[in-house]
Each structure stands twice: as structure tokens, then as C-alpha cells.
C-alpha positions as protocol buffer text, in pm:
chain_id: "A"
residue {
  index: 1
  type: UNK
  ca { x: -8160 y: 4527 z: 2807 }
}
residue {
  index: 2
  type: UNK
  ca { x: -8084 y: 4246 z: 2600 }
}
residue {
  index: 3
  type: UNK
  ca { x: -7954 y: 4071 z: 2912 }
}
residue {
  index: 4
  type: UNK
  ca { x: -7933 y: 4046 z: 3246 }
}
residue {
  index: 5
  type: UNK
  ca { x: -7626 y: 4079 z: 3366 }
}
residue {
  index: 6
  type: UNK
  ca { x: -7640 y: 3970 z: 3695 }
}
residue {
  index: 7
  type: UNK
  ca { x: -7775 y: 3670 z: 3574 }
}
residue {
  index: 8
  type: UNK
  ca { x: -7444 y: 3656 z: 3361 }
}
residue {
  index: 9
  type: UNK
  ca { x: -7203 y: 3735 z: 3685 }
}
residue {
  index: 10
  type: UNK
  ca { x: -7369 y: 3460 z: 3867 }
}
residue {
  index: 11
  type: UNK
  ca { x: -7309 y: 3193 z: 3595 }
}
residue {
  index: 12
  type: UNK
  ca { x: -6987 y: 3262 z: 3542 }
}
residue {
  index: 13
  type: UNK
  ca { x: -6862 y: 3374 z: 3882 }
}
residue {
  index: 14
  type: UNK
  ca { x: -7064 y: 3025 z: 4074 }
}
residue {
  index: 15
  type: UNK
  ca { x: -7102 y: 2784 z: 3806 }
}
residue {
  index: 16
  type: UNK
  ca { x: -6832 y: 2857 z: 3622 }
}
residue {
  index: 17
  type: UNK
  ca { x: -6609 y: 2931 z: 3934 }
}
residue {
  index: 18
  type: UNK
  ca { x: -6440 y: 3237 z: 3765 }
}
residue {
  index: 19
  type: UNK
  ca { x: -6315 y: 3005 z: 3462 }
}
residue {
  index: 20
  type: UNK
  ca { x: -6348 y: 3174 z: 3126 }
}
residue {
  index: 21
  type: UNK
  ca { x: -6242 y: 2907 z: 2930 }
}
residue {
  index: 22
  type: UNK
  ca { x: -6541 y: 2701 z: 3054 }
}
residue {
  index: 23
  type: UNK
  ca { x: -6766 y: 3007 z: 3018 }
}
residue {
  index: 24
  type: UNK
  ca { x: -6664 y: 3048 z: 2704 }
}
residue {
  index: 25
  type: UNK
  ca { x: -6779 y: 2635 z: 2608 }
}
residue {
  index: 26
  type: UNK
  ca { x: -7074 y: 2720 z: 2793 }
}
residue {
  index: 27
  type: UNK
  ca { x: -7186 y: 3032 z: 2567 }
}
residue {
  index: 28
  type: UNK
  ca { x: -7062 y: 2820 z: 2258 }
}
residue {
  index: 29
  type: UNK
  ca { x: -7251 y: 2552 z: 2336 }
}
residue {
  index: 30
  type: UNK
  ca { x: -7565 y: 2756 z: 2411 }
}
residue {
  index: 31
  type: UNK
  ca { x: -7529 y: 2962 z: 2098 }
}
residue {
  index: 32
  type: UNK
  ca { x: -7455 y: 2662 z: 1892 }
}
residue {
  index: 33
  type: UNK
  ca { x: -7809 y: 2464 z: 2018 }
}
residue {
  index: 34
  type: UNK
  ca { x: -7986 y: 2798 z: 1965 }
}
residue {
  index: 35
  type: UNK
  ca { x: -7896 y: 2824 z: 1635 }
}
residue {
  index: 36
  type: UNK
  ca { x: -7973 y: 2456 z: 1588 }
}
residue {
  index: 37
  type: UNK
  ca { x: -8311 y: 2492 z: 1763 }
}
residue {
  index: 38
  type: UNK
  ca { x: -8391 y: 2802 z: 1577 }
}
residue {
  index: 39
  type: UNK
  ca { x: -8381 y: 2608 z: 1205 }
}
residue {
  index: 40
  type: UNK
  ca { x: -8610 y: 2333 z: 1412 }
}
residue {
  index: 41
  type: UNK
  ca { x: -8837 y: 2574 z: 1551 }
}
residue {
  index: 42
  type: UNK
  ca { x: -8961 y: 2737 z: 1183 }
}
residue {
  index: 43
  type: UNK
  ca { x: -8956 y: 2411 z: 1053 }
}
residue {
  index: 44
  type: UNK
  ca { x: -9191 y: 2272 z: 1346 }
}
residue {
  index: 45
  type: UNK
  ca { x: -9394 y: 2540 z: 1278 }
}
residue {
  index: 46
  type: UNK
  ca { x: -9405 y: 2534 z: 915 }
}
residue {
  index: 47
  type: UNK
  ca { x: -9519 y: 2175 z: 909 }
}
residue {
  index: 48
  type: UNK
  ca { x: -9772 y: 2245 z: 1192 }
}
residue {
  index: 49
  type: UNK
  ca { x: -9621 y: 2012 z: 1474 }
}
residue {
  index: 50
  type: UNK
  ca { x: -9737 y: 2173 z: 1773 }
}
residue {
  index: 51
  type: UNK
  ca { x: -9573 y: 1916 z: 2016 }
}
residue {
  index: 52
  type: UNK
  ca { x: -9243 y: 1996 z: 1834 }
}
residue {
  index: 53
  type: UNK
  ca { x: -9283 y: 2386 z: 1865 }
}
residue {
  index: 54
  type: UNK
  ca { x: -9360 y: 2348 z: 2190 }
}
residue {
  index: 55
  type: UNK
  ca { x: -9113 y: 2134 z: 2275 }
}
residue {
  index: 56
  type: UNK
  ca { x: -8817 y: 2314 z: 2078 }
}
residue {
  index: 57
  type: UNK
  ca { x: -8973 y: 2638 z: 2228 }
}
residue {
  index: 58
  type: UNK
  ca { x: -8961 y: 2540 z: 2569 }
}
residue {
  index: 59
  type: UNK
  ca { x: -8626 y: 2445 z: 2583 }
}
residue {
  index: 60
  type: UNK
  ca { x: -8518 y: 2776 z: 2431 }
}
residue {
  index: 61
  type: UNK
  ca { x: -8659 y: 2930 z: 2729 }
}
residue {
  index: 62
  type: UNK
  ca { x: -8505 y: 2791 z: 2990 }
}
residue {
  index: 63
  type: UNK
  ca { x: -8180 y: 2792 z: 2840 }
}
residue {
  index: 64
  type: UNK
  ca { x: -8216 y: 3123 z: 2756 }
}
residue {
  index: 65
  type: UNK
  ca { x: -8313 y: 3232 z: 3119 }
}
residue {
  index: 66
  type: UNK
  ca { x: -8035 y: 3069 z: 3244 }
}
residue {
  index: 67
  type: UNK
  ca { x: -7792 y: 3300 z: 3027 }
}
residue {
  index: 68
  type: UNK
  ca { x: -8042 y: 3637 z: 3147 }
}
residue {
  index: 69
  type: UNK
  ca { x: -8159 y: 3614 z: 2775 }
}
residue {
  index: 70
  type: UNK
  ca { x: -8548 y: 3783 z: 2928 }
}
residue {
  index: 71
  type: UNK
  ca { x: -8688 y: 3941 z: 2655 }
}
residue {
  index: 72
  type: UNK
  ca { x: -8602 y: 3585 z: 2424 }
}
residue {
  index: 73
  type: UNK
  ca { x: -8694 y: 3378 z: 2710 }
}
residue {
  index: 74
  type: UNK
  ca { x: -9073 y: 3556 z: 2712 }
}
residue {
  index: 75
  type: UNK
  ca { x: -9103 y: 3529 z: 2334 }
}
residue {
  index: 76
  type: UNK
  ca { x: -9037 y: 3159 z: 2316 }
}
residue {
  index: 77
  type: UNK
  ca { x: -9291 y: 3143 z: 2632 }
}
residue {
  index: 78
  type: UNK
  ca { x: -9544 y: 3317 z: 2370 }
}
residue {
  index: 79
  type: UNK
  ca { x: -9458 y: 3057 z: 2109 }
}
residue {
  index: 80
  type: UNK
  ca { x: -9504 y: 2795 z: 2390 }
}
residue {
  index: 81
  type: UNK
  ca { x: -9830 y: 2921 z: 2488 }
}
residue {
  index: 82
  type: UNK
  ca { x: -9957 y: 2929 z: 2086 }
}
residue {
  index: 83
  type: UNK
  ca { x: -9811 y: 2541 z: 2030 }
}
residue {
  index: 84
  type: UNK
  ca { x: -10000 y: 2450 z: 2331 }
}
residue {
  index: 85
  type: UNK
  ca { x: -10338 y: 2627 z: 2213 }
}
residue {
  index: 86
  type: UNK
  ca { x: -10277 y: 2444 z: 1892 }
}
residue {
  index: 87
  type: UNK
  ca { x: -10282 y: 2754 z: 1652 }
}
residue {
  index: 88
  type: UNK
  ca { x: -10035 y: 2893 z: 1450 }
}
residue {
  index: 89
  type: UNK
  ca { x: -10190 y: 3270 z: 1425 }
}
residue {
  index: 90
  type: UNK
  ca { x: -9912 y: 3544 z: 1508 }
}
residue {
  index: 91
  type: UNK
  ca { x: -9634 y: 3259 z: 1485 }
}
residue {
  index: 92
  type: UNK
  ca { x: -9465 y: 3409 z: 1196 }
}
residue {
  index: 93
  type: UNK
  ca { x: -9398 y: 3745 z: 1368 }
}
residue {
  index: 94
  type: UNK
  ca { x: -9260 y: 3595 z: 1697 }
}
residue {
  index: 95
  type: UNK
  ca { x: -9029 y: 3337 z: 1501 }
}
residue {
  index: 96
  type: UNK
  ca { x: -8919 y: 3665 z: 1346 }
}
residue {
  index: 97
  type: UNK
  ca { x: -8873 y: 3858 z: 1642 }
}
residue {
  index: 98
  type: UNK
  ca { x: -8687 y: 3554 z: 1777 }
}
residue {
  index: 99
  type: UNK
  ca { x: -8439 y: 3560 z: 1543 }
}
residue {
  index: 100
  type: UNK
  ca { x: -8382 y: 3876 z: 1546 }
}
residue {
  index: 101
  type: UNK
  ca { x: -8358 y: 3854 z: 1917 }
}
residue {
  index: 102
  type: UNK
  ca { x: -8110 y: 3571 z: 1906 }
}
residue {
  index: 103
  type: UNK
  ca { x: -7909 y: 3789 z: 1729 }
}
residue {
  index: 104
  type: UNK
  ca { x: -7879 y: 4041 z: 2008 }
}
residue {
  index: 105
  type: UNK
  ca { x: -7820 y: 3794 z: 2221 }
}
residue {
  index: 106
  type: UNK
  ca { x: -7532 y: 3656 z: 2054 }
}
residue {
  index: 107
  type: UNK
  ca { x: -7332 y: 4014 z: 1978 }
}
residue {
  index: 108
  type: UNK
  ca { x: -7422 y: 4053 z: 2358 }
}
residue {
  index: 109
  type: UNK
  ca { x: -7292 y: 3746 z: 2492 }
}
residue {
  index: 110
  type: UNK
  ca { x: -6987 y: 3714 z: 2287 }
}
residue {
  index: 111
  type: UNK
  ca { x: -6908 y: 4122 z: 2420 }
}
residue {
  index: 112
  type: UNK
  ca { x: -6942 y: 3964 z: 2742 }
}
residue {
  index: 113
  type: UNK
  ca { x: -6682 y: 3717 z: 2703 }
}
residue {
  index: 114
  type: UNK
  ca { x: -6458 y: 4042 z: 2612 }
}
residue {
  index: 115
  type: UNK
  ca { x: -6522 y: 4227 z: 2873 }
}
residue {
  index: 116
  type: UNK
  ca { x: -6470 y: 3921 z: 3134 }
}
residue {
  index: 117
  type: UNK
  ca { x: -6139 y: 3859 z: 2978 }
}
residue {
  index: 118
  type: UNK
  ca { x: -6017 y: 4147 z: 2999 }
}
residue {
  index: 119
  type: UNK
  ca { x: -6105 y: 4202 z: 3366 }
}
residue {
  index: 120
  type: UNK
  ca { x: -5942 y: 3829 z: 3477 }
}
């Protein structure tokens, strides 16, 4: 499951208070930075900056958790972990998993926006 729905209902239904429109910033907005933080992230770790990967790679997570993102959110926790260790090894594969996570994410979320449309 690429997310958690319920974690989805309760954002939208409590924080959003059933408004779409501001769901819909909310997604675009957290798409947008992830995108953003994605491009800092392989740079970070392409120049070695550990603070910076795990900076970039903590924020990831929590945003992600907040949007039920799991399986992303426990990846960047992995890249957290490795920045904090101060080693790079394995890096490569879990930027690419990442990204390629971020991408499910996306398809996932914007579906969701559908779907909550169509049922308001």
C-alpha cells in the first residue's frame, strides 16, 4: 500500500475540514517540496554532506508520514540513519528507491484528490 488511507481521511476530513480546494494546496505544496528536496537530497549525497542528507532526509519523513506516505517515510528514515553514521554505502539504491517511491506517491495522491472530488 503505497498509502495509508486513513491517514489521508484524517487530513483532509480534520485539518482540512472537508475542503478540497485546500487539500488540494496541501498535496501541491507537499509534492512540489518533495520534488524540490529530492534534487537536494542526491546532490547532498553526491557531494558527501551528511548534515544536509540528513537534514533534507528527515524532513521528507515527516512530511511524508503526515500524508500516510509509510513505505517513503521508512526509506528516508534509512537514509537518515546512513547520514547520521556518516557513510554513504547503500545510498545510491535507497535514493533510487526513493524516487521511484515518490513517484507512487504522487499518481496515488493526485487519484486521491479524484476520488474525494467526486464523492463531495
Amino acid at each position: 500500500m503505497v498509502l495509508d488511507t486513513a491517514a489521508i481521511q484524517i487530513l483532509f476530513e480534520y485539518t482540512c475540514d472537508d475542503d478540497l480546494a485546500l487539500f488540494n494546496e496541501l498535496v501541491d505544496d507537499y509534492l512540489g517540496d518533495s520534488s524540490h528536496l529530492l534534487v537536494e537530497l542526491a546532490s547532498a549525497s553526491e557531494h558527501k554532506d551528511f548534515p544536509v542528507l540528513h537534514r533534507i532526509a528527515h524532513t521528507l519523513k515527516g512530511q511524508s508520514a503526515t500524508f500516510g506516505a509509510e513505505t517513503f517515510a521508512e526509506i528516508c528514515l534509512k537514509i537518515e540513519q546512513i547520514a547520521k553514521a556518516g557513510t554513504l554505502e547503500g545510498i545510491d539504491r535507497l535514493i533510487d528507491d526513493l524516487n521511484s517511491e515518490y513517484g507512487d506517491v504522487k499518481t496515488t495522491l493526485l487519484a486521491e484528490i479524484q476520488h474525494l472530488g467526486s464523492s463531495h
